[in-house]
Backbone of each chain as nested JSON, in Angstrom:
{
  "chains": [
    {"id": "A", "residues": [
      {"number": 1, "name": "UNK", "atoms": {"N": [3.789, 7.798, -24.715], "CA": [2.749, 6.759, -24.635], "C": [1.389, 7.468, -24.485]}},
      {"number": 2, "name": "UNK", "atoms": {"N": [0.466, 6.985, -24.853], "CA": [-1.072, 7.41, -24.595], "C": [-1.208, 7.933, -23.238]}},
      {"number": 3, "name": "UNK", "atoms": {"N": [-2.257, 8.814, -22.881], "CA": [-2.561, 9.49, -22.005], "C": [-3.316, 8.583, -21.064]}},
      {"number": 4, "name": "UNK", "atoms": {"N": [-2.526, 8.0, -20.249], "CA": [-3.684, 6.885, -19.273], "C": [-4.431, 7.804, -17.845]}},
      {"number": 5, "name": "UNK", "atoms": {"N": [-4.266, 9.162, -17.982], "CA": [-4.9, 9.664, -16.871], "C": [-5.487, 10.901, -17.343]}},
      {"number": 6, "name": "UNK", "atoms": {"N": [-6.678, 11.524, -16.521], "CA": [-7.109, 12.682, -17.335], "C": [-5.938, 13.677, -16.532]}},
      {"number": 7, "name": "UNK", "atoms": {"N": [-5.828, 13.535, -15.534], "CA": [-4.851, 14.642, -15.468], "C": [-3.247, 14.432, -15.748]}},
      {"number": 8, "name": "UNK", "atoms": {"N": [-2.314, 15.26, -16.041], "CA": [-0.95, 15.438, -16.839], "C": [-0.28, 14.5, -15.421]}},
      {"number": 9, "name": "UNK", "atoms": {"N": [0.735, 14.159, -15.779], "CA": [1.876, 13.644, -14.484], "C": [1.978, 14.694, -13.971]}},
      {"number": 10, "name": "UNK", "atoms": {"N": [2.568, 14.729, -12.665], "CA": [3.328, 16.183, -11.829], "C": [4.495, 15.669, -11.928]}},
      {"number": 11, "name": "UNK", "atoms": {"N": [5.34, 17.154, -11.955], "CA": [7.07, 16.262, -12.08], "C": [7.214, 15.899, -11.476]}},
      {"number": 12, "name": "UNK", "atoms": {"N": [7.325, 15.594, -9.791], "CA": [7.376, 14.798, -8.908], "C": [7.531, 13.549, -8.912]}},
      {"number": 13, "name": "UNK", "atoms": {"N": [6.46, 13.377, -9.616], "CA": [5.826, 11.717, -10.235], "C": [7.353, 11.192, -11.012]}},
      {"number": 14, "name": "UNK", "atoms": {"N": [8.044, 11.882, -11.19], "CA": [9.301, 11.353, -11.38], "C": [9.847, 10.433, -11.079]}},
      {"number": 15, "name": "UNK", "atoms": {"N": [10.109, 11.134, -10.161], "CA": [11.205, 9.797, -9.246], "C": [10.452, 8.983, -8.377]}},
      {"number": 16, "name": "UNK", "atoms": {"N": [9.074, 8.941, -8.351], "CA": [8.383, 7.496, -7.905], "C": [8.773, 6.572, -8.67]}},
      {"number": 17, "name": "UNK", "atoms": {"N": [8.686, 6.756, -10.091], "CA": [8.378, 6.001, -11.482], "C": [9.855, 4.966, -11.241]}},
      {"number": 18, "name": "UNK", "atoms": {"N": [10.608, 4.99, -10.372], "CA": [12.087, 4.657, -10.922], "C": [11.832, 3.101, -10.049]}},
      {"number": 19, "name": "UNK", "atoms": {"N": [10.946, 3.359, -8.787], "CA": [11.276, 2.25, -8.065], "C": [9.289, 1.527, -8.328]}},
      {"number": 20, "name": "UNK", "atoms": {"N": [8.5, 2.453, -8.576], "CA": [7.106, 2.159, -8.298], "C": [6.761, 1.593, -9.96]}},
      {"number": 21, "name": "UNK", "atoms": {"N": [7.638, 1.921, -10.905], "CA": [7.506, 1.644, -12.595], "C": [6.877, 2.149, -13.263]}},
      {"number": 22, "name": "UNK", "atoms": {"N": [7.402, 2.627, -14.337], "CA": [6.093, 3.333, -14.728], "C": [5.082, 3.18, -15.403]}},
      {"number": 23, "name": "UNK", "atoms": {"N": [5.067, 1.203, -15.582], "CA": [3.506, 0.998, -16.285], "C": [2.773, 0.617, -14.996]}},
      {"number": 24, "name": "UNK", "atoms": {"N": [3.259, 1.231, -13.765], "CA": [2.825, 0.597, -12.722], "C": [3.198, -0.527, -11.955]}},
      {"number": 25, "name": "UNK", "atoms": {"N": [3.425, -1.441, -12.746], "CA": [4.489, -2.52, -12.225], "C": [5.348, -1.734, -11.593]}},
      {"number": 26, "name": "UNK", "atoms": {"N": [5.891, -2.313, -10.193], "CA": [6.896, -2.187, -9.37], "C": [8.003, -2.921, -9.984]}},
      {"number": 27, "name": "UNK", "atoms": {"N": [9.481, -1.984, -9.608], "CA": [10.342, -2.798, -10.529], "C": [11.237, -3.862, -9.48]}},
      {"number": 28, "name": "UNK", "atoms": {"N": [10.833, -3.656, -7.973], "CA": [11.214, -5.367, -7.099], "C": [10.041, -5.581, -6.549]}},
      {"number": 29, "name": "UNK", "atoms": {"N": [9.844, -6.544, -5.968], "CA": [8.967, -7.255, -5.364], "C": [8.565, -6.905, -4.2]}},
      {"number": 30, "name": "UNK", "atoms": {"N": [9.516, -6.217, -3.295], "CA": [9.047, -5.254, -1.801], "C": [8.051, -3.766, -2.364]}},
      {"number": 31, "name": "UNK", "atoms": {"N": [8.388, -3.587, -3.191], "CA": [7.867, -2.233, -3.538], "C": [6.712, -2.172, -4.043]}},
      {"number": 32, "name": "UNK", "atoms": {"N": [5.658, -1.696, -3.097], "CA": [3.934, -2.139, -3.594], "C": [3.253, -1.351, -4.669]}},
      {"number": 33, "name": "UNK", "atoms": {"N": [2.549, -1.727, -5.292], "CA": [1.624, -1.333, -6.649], "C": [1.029, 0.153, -5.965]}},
      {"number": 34, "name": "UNK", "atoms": {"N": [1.133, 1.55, -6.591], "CA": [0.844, 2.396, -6.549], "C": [-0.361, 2.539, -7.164]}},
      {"number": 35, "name": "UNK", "atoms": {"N": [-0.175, 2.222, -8.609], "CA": [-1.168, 2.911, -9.834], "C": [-2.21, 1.88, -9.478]}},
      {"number": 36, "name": "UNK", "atoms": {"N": [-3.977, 3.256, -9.099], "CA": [-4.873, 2.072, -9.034], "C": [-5.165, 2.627, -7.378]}},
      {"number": 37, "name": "UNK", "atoms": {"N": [-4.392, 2.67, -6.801], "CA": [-4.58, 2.778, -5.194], "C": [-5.113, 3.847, -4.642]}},
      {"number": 38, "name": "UNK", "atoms": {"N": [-5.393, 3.323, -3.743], "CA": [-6.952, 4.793, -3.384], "C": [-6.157, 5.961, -2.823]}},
      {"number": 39, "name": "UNK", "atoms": {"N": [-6.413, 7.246, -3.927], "CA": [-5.995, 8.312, -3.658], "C": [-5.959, 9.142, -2.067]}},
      {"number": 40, "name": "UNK", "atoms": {"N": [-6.594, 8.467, -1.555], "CA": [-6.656, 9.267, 0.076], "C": [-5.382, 8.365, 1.306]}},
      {"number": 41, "name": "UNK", "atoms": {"N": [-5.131, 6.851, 0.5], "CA": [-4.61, 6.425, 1.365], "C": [-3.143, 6.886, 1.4]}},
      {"number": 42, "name": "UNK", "atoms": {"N": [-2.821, 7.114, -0.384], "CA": [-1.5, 7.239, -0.713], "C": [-1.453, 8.795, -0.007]}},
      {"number": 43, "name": "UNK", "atoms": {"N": [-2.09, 9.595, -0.404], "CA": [-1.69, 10.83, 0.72], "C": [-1.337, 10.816, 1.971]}},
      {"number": 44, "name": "UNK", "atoms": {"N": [-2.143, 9.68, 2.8], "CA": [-1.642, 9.478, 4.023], "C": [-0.868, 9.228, 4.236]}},
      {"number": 45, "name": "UNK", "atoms": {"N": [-0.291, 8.158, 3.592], "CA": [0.574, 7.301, 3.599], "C": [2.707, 7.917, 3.006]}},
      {"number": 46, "name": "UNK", "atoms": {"N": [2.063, 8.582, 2.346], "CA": [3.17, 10.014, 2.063], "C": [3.243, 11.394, 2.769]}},
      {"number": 47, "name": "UNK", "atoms": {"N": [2.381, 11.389, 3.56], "CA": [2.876, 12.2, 5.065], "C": [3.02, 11.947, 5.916]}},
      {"number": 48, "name": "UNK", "atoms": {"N": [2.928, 9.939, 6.154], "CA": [2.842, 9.605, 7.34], "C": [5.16, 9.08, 7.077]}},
      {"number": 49, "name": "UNK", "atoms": {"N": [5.131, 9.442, 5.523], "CA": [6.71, 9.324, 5.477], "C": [7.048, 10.448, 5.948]}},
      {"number": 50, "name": "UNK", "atoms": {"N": [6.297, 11.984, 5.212], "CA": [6.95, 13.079, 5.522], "C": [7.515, 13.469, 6.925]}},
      {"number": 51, "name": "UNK", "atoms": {"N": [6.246, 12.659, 7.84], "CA": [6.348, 13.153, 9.081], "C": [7.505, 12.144, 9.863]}},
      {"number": 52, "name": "UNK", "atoms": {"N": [7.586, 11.469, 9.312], "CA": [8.959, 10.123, 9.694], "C": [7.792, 9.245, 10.714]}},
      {"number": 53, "name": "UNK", "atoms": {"N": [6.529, 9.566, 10.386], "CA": [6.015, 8.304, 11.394], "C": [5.837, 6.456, 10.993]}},
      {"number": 54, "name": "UNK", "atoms": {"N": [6.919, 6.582, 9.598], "CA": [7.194, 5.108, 9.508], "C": [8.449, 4.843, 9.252]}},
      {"number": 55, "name": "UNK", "atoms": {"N": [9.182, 3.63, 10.075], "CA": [10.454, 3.82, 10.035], "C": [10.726, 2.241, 9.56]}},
      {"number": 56, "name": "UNK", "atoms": {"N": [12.036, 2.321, 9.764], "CA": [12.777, 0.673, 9.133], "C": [12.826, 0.866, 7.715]}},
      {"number": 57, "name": "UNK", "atoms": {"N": [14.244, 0.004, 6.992], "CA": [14.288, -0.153, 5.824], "C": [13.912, 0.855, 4.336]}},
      {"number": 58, "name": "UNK", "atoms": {"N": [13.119, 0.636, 3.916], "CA": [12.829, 1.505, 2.882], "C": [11.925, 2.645, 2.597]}},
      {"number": 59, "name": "UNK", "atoms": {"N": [11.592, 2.774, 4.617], "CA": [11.522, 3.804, 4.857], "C": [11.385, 4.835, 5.53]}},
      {"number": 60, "name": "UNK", "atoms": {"N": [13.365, 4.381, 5.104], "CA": [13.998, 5.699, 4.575], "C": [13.733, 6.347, 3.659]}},
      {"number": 61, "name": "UNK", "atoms": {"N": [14.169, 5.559, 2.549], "CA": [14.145, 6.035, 1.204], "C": [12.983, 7.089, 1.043]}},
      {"number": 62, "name": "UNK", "atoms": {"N": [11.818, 6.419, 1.24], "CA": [10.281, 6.963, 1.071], "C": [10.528, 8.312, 2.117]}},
      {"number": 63, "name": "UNK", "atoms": {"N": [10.818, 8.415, 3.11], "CA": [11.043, 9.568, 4.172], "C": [11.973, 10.687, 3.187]}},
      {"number": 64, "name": "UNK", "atoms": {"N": [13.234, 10.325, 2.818], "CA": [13.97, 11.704, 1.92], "C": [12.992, 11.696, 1.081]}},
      {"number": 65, "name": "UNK", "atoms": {"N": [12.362, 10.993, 0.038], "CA": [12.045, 11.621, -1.197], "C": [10.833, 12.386, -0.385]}},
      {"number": 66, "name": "UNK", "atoms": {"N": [9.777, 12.108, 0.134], "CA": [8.301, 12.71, 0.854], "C": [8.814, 14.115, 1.56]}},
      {"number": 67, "name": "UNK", "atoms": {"N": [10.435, 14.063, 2.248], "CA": [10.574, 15.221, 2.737], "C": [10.466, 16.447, 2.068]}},
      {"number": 68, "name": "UNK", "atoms": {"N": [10.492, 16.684, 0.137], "CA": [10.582, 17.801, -0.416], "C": [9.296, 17.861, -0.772]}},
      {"number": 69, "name": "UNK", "atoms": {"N": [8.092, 17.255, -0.397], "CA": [6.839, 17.097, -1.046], "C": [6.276, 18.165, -0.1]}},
      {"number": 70, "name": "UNK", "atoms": {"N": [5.199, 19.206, -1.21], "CA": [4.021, 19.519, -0.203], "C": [3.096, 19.261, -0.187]}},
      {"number": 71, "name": "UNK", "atoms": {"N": [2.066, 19.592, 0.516], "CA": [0.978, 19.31, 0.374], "C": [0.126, 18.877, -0.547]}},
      {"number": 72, "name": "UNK", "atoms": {"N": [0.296, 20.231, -1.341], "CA": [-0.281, 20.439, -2.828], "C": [0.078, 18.893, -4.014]}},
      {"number": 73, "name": "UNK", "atoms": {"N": [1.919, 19.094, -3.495], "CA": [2.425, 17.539, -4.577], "C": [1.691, 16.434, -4.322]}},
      {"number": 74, "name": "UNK", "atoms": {"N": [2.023, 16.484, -2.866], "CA": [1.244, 14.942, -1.93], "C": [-0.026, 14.527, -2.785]}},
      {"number": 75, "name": "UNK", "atoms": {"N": [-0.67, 15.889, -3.074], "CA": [-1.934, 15.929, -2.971], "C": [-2.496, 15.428, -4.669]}},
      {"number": 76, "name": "UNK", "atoms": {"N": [-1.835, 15.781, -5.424], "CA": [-1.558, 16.013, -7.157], "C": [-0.829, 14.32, -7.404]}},
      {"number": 77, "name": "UNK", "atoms": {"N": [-0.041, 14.054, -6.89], "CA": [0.637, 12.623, -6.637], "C": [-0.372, 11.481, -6.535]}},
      {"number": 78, "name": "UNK", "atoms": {"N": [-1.098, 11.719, -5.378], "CA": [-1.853, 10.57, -5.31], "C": [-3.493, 10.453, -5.832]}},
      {"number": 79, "name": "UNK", "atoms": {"N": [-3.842, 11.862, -6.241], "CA": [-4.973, 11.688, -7.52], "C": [-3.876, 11.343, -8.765]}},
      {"number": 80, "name": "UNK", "atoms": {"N": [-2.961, 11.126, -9.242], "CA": [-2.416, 11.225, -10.299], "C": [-1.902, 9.236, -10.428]}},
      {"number": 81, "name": "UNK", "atoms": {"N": [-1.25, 8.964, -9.323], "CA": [-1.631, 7.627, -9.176], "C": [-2.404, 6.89, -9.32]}},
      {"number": 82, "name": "UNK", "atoms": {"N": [-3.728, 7.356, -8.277], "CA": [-4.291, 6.711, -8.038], "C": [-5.584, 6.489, -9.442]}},
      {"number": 83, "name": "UNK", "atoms": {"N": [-5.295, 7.602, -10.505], "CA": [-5.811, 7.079, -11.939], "C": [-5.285, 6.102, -12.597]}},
      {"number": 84, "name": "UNK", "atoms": {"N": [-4.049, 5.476, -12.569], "CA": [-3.338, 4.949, -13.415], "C": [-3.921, 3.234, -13.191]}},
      {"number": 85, "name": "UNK", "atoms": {"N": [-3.505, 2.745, -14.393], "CA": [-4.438, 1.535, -14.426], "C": [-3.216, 0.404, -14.481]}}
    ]},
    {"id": "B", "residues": [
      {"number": 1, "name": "UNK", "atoms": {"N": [-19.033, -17.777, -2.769], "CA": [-18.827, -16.823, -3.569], "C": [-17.52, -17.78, -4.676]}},
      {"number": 2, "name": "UNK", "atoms": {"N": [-17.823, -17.083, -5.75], "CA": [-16.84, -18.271, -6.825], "C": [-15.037, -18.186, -5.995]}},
      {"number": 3, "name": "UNK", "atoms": {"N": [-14.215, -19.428, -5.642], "CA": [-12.782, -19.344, -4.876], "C": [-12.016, -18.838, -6.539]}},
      {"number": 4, "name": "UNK", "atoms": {"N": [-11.838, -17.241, -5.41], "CA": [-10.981, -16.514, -6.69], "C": [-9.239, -16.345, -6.563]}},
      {"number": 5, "name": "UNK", "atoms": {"N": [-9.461, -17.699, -5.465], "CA": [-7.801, -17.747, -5.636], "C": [-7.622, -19.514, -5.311]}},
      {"number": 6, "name": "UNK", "atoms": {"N": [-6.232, -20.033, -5.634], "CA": [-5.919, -20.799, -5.734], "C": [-5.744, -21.272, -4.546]}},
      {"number": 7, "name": "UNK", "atoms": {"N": [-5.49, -20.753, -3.537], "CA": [-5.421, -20.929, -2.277], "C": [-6.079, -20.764, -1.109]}},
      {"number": 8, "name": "UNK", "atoms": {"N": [-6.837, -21.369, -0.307], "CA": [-8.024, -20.972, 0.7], "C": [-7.849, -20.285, 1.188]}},
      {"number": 9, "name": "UNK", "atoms": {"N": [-8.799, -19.547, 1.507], "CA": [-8.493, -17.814, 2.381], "C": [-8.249, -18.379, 3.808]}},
      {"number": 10, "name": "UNK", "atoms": {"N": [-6.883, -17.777, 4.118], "CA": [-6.393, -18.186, 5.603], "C": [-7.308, -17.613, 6.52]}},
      {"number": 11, "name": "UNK", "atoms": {"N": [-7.18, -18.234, 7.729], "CA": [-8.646, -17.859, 8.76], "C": [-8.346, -16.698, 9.306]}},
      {"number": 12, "name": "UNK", "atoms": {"N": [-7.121, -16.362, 9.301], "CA": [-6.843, -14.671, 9.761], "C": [-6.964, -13.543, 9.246]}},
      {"number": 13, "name": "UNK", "atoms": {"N": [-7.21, -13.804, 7.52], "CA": [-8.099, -12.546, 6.851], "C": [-8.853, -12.447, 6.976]}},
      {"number": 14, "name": "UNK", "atoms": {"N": [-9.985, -13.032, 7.991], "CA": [-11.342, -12.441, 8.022], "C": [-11.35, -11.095, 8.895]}},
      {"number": 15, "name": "UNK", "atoms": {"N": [-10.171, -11.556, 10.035], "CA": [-10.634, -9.404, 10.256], "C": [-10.116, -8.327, 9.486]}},
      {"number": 16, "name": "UNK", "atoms": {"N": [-9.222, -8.934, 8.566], "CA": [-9.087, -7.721, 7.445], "C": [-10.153, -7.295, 6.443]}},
      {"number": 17, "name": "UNK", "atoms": {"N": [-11.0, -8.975, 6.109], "CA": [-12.152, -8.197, 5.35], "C": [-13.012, -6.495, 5.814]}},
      {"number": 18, "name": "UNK", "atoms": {"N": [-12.646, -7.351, 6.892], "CA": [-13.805, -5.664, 7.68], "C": [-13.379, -4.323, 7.014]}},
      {"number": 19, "name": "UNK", "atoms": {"N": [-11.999, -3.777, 7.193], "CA": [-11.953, -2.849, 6.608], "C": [-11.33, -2.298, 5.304]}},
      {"number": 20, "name": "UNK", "atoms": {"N": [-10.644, -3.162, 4.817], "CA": [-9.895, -3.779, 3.672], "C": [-11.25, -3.899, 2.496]}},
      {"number": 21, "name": "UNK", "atoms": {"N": [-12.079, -4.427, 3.016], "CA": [-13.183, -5.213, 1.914], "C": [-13.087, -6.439, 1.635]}},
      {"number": 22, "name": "UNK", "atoms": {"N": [-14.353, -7.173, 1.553], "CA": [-14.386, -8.83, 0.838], "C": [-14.014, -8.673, -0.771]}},
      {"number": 23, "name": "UNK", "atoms": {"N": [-14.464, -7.414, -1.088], "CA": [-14.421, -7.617, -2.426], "C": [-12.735, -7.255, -2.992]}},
      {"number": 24, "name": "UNK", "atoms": {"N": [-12.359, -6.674, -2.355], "CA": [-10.846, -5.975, -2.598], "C": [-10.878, -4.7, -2.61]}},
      {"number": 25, "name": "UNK", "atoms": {"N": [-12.213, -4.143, -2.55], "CA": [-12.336, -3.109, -2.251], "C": [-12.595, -1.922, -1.196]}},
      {"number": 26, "name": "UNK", "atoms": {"N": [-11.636, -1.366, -0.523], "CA": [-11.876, -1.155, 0.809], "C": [-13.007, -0.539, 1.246]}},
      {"number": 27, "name": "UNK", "atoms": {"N": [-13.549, -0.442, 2.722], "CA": [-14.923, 0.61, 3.113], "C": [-14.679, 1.588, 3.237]}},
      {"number": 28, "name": "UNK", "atoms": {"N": [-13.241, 2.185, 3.761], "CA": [-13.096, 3.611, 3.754], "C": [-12.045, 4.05, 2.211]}},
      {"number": 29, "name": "UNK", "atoms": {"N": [-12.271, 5.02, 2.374], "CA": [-11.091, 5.934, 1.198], "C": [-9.797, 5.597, 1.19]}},
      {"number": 30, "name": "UNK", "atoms": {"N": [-9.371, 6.133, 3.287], "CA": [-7.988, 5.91, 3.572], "C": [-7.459, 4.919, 3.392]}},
      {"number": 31, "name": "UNK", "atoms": {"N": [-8.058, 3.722, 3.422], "CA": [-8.018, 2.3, 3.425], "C": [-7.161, 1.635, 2.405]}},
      {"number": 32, "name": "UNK", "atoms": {"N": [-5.942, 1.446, 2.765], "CA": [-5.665, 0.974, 1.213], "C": [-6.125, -0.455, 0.321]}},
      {"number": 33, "name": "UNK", "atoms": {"N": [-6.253, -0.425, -0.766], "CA": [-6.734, -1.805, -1.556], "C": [-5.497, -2.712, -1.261]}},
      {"number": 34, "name": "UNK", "atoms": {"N": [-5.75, -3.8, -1.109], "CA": [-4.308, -4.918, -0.846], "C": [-4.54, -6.193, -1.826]}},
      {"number": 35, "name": "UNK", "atoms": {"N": [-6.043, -6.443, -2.397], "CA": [-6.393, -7.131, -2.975], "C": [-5.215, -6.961, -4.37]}},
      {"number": 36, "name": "UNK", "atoms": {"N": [-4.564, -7.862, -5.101], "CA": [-3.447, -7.994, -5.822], "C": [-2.416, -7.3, -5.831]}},
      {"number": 37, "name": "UNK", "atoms": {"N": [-2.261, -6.683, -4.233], "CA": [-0.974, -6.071, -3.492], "C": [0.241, -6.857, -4.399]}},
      {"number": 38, "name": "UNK", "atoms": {"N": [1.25, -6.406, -4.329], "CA": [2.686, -7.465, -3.856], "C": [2.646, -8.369, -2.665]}},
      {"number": 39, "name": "UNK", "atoms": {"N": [2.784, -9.843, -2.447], "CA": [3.231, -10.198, -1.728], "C": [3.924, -9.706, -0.869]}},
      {"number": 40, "name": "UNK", "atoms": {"N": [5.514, -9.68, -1.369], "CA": [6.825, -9.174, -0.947], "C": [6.085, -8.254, 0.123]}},
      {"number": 41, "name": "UNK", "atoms": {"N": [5.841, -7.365, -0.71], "CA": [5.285, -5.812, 0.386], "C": [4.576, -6.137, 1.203]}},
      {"number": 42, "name": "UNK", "atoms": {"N": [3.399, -6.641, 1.179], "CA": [2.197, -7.047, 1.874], "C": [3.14, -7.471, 3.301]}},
      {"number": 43, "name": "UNK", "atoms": {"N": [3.816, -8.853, 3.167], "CA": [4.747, -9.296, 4.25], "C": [5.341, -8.03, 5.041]}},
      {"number": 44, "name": "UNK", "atoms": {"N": [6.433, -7.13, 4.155], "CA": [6.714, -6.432, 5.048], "C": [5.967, -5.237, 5.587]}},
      {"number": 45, "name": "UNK", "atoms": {"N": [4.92, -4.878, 4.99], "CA": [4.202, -4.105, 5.813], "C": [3.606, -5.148, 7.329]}},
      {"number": 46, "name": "UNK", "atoms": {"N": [3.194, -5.828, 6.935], "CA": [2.891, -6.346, 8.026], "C": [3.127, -6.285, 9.472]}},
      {"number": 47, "name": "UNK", "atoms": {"N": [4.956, -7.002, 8.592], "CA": [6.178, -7.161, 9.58], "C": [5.917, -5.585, 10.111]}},
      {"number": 48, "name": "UNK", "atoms": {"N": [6.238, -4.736, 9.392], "CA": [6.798, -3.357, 9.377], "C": [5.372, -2.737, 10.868]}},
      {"number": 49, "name": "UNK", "atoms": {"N": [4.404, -3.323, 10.92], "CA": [3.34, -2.666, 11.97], "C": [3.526, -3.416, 13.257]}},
      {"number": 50, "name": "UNK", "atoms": {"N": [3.822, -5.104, 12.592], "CA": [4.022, -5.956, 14.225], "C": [5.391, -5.478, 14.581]}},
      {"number": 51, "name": "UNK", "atoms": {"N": [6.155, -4.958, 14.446], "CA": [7.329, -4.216, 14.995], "C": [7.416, -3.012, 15.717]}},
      {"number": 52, "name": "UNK", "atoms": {"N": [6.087, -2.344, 15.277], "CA": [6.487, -1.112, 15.427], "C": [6.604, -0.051, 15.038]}},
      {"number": 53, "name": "UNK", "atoms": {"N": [6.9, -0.15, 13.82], "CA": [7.736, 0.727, 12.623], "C": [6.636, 2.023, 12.411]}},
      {"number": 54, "name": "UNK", "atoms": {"N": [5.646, 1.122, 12.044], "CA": [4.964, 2.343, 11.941], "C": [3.963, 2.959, 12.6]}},
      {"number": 55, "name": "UNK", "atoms": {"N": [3.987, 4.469, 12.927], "CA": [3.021, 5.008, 14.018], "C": [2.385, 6.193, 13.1]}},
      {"number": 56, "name": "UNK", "atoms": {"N": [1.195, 6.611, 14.436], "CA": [0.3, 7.413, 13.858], "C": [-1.245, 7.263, 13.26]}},
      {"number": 57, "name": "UNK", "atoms": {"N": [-2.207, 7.258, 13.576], "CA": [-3.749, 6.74, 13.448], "C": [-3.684, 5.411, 13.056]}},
      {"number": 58, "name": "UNK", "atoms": {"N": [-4.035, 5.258, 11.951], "CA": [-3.771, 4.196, 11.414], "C": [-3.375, 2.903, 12.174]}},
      {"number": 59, "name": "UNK", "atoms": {"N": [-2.381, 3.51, 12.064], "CA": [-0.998, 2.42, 12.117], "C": [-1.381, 1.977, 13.788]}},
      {"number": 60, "name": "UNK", "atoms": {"N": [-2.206, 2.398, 14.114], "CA": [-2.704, 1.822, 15.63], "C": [-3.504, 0.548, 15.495]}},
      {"number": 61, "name": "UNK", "atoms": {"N": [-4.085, 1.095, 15.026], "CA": [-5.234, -0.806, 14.594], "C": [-4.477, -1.833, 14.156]}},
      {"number": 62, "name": "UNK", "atoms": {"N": [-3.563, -1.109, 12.609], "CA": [-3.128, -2.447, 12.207], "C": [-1.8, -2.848, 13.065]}},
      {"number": 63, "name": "UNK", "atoms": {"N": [-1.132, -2.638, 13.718], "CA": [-0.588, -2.628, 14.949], "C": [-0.633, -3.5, 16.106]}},
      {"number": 64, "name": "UNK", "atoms": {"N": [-1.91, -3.299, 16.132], "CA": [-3.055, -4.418, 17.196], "C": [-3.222, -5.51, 16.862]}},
      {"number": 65, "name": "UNK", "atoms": {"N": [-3.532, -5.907, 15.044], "CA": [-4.116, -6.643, 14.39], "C": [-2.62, -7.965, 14.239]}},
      {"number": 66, "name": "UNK", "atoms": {"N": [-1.533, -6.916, 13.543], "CA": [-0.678, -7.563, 13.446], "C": [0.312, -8.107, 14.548]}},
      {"number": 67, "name": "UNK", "atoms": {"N": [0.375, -7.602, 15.669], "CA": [0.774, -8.334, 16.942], "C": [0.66, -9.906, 17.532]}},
      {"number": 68, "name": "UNK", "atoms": {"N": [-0.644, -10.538, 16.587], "CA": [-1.453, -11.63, 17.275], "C": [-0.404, -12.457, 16.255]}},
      {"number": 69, "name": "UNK", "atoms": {"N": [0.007, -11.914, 14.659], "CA": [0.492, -12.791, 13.778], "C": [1.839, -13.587, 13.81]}},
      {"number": 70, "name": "UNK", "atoms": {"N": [1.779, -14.712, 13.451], "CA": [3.049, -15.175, 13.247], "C": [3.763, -14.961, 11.559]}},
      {"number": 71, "name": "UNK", "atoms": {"N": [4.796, -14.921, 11.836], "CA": [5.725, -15.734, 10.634], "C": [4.738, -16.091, 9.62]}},
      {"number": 72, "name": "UNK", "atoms": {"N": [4.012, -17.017, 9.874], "CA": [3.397, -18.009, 8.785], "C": [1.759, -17.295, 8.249]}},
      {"number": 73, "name": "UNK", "atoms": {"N": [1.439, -16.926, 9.5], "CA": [0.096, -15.898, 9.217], "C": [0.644, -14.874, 8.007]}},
      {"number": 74, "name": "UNK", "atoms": {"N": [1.507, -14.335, 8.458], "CA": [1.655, -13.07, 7.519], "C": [1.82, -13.345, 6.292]}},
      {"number": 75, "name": "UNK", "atoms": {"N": [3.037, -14.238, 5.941], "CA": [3.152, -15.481, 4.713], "C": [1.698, -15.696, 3.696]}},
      {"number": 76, "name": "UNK", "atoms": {"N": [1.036, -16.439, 4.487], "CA": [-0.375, -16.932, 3.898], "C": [-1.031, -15.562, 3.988]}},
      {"number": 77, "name": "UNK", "atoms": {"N": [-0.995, -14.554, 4.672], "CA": [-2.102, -13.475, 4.454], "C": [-1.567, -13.003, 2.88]}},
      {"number": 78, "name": "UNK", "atoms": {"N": [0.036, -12.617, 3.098], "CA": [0.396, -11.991, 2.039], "C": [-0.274, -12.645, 0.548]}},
      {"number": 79, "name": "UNK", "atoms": {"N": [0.367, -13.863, 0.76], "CA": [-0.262, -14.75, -0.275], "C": [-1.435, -14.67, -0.751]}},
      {"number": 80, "name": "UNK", "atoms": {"N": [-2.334, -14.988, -0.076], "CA": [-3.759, -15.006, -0.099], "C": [-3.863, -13.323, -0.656]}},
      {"number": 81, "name": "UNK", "atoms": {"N": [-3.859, -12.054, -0.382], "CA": [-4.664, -11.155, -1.042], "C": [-3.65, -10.534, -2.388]}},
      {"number": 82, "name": "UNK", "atoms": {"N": [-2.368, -11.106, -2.088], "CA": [-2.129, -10.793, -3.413], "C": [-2.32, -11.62, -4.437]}},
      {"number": 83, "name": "UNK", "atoms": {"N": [-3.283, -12.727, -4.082], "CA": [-3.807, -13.387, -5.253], "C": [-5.162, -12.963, -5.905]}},
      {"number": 84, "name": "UNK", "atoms": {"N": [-5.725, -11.84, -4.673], "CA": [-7.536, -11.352, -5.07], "C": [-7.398, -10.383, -5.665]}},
      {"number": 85, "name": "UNK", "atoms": {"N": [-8.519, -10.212, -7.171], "CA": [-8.342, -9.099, -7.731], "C": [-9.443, -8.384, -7.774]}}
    ]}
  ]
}
């Protein structure tokens, strides 16, 4: 598909895409709109999984996948999101 | 300002305007946009702060904020900003 961001995906960006979608649309209804979202929050907000300081329900989920993330991904992830329209 | 949703803004988003934004656009960076959030999500984040769930800066205010809410607040909040774009 066309290049909707100036910068490339990170592979990472992978396995967001499965539950977050990858035209952005979320593919259920609990699972909030990524693409678009302010790049500083989603960083927070993906170390505040890494660090397990949010718990209940789905996240979990968000806690394993954030646990193999570093900094750098965190960091590449949510400028990379947070372009998508 | 033109009613950009179908539904009157419930009286308990006005302290979210503060840092959230009137426009949908938040005042800080960290801040996430919620303006045409998911519902679904919106609710359980909510839920997910008046519980507890989540800790760590942040998650202190909205914490505070969401404590006062009921059931039905959160409902109509959800509602209400995932209708603003």
């Amino acid at each position: 598909d066309d290049d909707k961001s100036a910068t490339a995906m990170p592979e990472a960006a992978a396995s967001c895409l499965s539950c977050h979608g990858a035209s952005g649309r979320p593919v259920l209804p609990e699972v909030p709109i990524i693409a678009g979202q302010q790049p500083a929050y989603l960083e927070r907000a993906l170390k505040s999984y890494r660090e397990g300081l949010r718990n209940g329900g789905p996240a979990l989920v968000m806690s394993g996948i954030a646990a193999d993330l570093s900094d750098e991904d965190i960091k590449a992830l949510a400028q990379w999101f947070g372009e998508q329209r």
